[in-house]
C-alpha positions in Angstrom: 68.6 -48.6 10.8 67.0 -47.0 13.3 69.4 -44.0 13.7 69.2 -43.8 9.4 65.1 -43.2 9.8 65.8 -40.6 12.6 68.7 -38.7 10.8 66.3 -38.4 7.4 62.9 -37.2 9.8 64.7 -34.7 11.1 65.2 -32.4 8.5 62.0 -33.3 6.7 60.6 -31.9 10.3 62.5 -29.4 10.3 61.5 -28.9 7.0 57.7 -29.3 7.8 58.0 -26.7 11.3 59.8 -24.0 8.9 56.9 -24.9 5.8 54.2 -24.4 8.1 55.6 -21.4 10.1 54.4 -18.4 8.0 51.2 -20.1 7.5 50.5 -20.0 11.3 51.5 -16.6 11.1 49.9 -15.6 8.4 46.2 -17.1 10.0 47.1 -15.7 13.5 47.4 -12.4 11.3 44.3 -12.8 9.5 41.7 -9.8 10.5 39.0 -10.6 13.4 35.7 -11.0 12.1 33.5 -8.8 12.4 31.0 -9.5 15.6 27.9 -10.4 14.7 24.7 -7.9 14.6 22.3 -6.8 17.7 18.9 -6.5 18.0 20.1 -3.5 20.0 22.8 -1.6 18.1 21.8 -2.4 14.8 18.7 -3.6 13.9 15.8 -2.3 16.1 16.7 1.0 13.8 15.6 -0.3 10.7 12.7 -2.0 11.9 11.6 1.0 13.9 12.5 3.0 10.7 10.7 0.7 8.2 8.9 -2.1 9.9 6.6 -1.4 13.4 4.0 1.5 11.4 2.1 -1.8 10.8 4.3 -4.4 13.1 3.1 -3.2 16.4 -0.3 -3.9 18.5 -3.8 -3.0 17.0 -1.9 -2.9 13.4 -2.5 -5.0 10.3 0.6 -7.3 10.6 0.2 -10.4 12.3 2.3 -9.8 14.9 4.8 -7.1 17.1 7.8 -6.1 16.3 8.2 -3.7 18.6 10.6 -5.0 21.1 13.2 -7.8 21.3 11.3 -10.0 22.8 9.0 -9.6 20.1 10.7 -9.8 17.0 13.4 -12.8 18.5 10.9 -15.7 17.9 10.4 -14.1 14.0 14.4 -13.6 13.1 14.4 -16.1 10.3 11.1 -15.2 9.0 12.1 -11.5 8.7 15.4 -12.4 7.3 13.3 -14.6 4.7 11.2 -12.0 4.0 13.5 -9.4 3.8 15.8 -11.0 1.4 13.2 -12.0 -0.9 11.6 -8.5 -1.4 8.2 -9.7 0.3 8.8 -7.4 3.1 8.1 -4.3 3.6 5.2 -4.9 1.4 6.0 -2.6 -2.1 5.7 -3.2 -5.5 6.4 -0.9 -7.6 9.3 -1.1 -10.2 12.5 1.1 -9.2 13.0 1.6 -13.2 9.6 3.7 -13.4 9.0 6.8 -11.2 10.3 7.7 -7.4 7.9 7.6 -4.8 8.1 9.4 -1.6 6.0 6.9 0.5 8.4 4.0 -1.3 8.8 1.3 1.7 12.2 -0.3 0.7 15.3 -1.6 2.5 19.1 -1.0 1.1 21.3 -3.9 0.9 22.7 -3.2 3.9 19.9 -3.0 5.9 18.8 -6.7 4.2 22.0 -8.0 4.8 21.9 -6.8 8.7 18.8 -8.8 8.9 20.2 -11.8 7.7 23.5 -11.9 9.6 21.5 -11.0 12.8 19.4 -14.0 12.4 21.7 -16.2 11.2 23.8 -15.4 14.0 20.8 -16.0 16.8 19.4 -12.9 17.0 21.4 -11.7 19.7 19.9 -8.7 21.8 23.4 -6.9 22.7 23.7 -4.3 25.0 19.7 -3.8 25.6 20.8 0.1 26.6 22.0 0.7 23.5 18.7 0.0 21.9 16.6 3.5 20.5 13.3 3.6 22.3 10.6 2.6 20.6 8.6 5.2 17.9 5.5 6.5 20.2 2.3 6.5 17.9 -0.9 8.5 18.4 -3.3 5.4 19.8 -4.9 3.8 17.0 -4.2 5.9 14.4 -0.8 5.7 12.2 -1.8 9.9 10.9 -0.8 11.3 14.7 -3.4 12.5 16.2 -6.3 13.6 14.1 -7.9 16.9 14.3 -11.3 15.3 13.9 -12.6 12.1 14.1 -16.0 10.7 12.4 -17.5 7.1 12.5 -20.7 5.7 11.3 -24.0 6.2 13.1 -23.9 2.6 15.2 -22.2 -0.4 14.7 -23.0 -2.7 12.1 -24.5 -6.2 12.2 -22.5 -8.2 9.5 -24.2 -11.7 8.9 -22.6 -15.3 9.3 -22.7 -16.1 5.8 -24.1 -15.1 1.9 -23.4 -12.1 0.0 -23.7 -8.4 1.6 -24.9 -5.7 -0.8 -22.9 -2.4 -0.2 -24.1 -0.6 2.6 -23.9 3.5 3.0 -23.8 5.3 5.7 -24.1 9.2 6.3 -21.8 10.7 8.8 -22.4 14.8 9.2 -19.5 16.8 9.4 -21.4 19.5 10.8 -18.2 22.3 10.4 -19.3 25.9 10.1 -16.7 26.6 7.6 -14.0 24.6 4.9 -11.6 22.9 6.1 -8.3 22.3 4.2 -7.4 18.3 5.0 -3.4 17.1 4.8 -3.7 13.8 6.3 -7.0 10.8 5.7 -7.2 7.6 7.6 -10.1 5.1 7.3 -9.9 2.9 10.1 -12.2 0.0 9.5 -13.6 -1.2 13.2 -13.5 -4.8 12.0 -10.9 -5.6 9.7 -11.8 -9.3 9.3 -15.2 -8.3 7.6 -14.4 -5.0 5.6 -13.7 -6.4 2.2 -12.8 -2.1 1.4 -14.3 1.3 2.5 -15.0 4.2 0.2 -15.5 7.5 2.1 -17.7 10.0 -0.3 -18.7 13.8 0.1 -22.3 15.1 -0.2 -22.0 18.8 -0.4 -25.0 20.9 1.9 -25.6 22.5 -1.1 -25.2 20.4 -4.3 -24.2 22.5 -7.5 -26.9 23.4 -9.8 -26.9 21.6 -12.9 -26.5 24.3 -15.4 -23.7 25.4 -13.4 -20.6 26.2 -15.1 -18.1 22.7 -14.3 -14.5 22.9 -14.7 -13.8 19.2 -16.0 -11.0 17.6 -14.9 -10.2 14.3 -17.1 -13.0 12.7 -19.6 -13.3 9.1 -20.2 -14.3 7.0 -23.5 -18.1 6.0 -22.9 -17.8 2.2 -23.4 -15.2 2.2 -20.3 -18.4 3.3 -18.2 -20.8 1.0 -19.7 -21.5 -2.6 -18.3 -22.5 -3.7 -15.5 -24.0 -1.6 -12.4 -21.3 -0.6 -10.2 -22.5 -1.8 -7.0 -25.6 -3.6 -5.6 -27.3 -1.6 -3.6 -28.5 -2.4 -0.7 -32.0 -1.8 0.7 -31.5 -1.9 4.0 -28.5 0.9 4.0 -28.9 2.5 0.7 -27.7 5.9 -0.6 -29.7 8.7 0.1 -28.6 11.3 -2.4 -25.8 11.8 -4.6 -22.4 12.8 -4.0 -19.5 14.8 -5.5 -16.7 13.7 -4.4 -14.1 10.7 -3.2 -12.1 11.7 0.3 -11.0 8.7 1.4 -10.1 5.2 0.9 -9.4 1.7 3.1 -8.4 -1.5 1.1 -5.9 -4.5 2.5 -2.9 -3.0 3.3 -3.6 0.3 2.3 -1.8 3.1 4.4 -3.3 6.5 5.2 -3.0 9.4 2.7 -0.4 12.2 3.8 -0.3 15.1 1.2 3.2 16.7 1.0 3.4 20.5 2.9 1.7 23.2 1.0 -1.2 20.7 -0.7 -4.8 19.8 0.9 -7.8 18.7 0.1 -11.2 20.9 0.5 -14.4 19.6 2.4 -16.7 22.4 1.8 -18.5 23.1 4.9 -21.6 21.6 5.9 -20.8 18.2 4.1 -21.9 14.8 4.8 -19.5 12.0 4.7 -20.8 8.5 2.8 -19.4 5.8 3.8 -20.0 3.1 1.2 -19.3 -0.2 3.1 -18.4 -3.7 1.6 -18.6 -6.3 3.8 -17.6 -10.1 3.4 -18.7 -12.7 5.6 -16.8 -15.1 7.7 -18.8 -17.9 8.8 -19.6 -16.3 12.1 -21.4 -13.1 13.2 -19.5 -9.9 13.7 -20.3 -6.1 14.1 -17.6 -3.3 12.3 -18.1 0.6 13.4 -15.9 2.2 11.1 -14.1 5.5 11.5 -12.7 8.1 9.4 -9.5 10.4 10.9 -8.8 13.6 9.5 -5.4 16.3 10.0 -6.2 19.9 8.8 -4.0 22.5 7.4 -3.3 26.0 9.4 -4.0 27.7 6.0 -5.7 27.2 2.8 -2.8 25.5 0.5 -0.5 26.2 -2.6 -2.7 23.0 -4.4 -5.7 22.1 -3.7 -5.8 18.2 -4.4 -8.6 16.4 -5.4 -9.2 12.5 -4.8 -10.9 10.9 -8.2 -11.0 7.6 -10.1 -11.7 6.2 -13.4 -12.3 2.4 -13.8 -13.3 -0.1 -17.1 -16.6 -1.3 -16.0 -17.2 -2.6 -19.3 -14.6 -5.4 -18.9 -14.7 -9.2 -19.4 -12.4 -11.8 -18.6 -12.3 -15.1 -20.4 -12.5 -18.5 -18.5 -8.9 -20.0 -18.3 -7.2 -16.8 -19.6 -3.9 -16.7 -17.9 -2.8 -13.2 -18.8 -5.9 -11.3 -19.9 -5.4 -7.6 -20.8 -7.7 -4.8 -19.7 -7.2 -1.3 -20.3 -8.7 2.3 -18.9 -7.6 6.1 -19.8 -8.8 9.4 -19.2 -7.7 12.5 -21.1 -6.8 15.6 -19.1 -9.2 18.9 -20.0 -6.7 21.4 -18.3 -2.8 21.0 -17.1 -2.4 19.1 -13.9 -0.2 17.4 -11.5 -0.8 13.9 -9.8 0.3 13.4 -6.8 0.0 9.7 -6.4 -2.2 6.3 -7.9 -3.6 3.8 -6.5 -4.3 0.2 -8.6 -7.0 -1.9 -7.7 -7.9 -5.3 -9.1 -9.2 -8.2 -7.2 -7.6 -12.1 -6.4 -7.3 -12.2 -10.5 -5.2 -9.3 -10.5 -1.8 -9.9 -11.8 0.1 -6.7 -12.8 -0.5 -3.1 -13.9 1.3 -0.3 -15.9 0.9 3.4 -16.6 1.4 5.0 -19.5 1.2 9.1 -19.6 0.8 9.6 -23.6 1.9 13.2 -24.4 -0.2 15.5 -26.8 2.7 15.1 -28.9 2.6 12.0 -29.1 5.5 10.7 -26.8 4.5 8.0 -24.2 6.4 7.0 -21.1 5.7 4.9 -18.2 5.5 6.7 -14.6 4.3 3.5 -12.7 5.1 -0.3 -13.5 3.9 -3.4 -10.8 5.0 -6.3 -12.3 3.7 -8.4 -9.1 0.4 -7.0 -7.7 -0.6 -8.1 -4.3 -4.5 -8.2 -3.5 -3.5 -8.0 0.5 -0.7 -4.6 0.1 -3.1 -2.3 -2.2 -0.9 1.2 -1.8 -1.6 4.8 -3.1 1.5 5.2 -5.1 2.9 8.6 -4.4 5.1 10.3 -6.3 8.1 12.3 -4.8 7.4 15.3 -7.0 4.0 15.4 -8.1 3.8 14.5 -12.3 3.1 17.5 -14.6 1.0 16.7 -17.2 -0.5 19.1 -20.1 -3.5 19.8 -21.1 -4.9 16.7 -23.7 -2.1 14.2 -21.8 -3.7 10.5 -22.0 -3.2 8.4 -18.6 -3.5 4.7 -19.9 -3.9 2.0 -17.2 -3.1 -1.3 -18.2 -3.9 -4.3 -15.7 -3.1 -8.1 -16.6 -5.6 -11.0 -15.1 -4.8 -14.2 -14.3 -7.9 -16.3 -14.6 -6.6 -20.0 -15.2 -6.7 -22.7 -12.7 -2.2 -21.9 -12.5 -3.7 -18.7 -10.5 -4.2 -20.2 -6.4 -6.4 -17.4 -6.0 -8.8 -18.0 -8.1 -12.3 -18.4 -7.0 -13.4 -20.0 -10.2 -11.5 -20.4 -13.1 -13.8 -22.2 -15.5 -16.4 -18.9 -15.6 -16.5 -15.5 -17.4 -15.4 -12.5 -14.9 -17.6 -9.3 -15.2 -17.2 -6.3 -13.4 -18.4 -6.6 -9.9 -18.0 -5.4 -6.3 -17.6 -8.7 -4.6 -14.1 -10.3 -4.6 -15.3 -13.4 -6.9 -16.1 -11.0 -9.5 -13.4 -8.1 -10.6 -12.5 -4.4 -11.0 -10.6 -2.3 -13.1 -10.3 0.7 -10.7 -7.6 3.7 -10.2 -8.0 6.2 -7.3 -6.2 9.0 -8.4 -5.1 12.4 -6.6 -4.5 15.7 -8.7 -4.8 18.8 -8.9 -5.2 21.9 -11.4 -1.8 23.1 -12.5 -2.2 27.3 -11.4 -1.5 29.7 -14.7 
């Protein structure tokens, strides 16, 4: 009996070796995998590329990036944020518009991240790493050509409300200077709620002056309540004519493409209008203004602007509450970029350019506005826009309790300067179109 089971196994192992043959083959002839990615060889470029501008010492994000050691404790959190848009921090809709400042990764460059970190970060051949982008110190614009901060530092209290506070810094240049790059460095970024950066010209223009308008703006947009609340102890002592530069969370530095500048006329004062939140604990802020100039007078000659609803109200509860603004261009123009800015209500804007004839289209959709990544939108080519061309902006509030930000959901929101309250606000750069 025995012999009888050994005679029958043998051909079913026979059977069995010859089965199972080509299938041993066939996974010893499978391709190798590919080895996993390095910190060194693949993905200190893209975060040099896209990541350490604010990733690196002194900078808004909350931590380096700039080396392996660094970034290894973080590999999942940047593979999380990565792959889940959050990172780098932009919002605007690829189906509307191309932006030449647009912070984006590829696919790729995602899917690097994730197999990196997934993997275990490994460093790899630490010689095969790039060396690290070298950045003018403290400033993300290079080096600027000048460099102007407020009188002395500022004593911000504990706690309460601050009233905006201005302070005039004197250019004192003998002549106009033509400016390509504006950073406002704020020297306390844990009180400065925001920082406008005005112009007061040495000579202001006499009133019956002929003006060359650039946009008008319905009335009742303007109306409501008063701007800001001034303060007494820092307040404005003149007027001004002009908007240079702007600081907001997560706002990056303005670069104007080659052949465009702005003009600061010579002799002109810089105001900077300060808004200061408190944090439970004294604190000083000396903040600072960096500017790059041109080597000649330029092609366009850009202005920074704005235009705002003011006369806006929010209902309690109101979960996506509608409020728009427009201006109507007096001459042909181009703008060169826009910059949205609601506060912790603020849920998602749209612009519409409507046409004289009547066509509308949408240059700039952010279906998820962030209250901490406020950008200047720049466009890649700047938008041409005719004579009588309507810019509608159209922000959406959330002001129910579903909103986590929300100071207070139960109340009314007006217009207001102080991050309970809310703005309808668009900083705009543009220029006359040359005939």
């Amino acid at each position: 009996m025995k012999h009888r089971l050994a005679y029958l196994a043998a051909p079913l192992l026979f059977i069995a070796v010859f089965a199972t043959a080509p299938m041993a083959q066939q996974r010893s002839a499978a391709p190798p995998q590919p080895a996993a990615p390095t910190w060194a060889a693949d993905v200190a470029p893209i975060v040099y590329t896209h990541c350490v501008e604010c990733h690196r010492p002194g900078e808004i994000a909350p931590m380096s990036l700039m080396t392996y050691a660094d970034a290894r404790p973080w590999a999942k959190a940047m593979r999380d944020e990565t792959s889940d848009g959050y990172m780098p921090p932009w919002h605007a809709d690829p189906a509307h518009g191309q932006f030449r400042n647009a912070r984006v990764l590829t696919a790729e460059e995602k899917g690097t991240i994730a197999r990196w970190a997934n993997a275990g970060a490994p460093e790899g051949n630490a010689a095969e790493a790039p060396a690290p982008p070298s950045f003018a110190d403290g400033w993300r614009i290079g080096t600027p050509d000048a460099i102007l901060e407020m009188p002395k530092p500022y004593a911000v209290k504990q706690d309460g409300m601050i009233d905006y506070q201005y302070f005039d810094v004197p250019t004192n240049f003998t002549d106009d200077k033509f400016i390509t790059a504006i950073e406002v460095r704020p020297g306390n970024r844990e009180v400065v709620h925001h920082a406008l950066v005005f112009v007061r010209l040495a000579e202001p223009p006499a009133r019956d002056a002929p003006r060359r308008p650039l946009f008008t703006q319905p009335r009742e947009q303007l109306d409501g309540p008063e701007p800001v609340r001034l303060s007494e102890e820092n307040a404005p002592t003149g007027p001004t004519q002009g908007l240079l530069g702007t600081f907001a969370p997560g706002t990056p530095p303005v670069v104007l493409p080659e052949g465009s500048a702005i003009r600061l006329r010579a002799g002109s004062t810089l105001v900077f209008q300060m808004h200061y939140t408190t944090t439970g604990k004294p604190a000083e802020d000396q903040s600072r203004i960096g500017l790059v100039f041109a080597d000649a007078p330029p092609a366009d000659e850009v202005r920074a602007t704005h235009f705002m609803n003011r006369g806006m109200k929010i209902p309690a509860g109101a979960a996506d509450f509608r409020v728009d603004a427009q201006i109507t261009f007096a001459e042909d123009v181009k703008v060169w970029g826009l910059f949205p800015h609601t506060h912790l209500r603020g849920k998602r804007w749209k612009y519409e350019a409507i046409y004289p004839d009547g066509r509308r289209e949408v240059v700039l959709s952010i279906p998820r506005y962030d209250f901490n990544w406020q950008n200047y939108y720049k466009f890649a080519t700047p938008l041409r826009l005719p004579k009588g061309t309507t810019l509608l902006a159209i922000a959406h509030y959330d002001n129910s309790a579903a909103n986590p930000d929300n100071p207070d959901p139960k109340s009314d929101v007006l217009w207001g300067d102080q991050t309970w309250e809310e703005m309808q606000y668009t900083g705009l750069l543009v220029s006359f179109v040359h005939r």
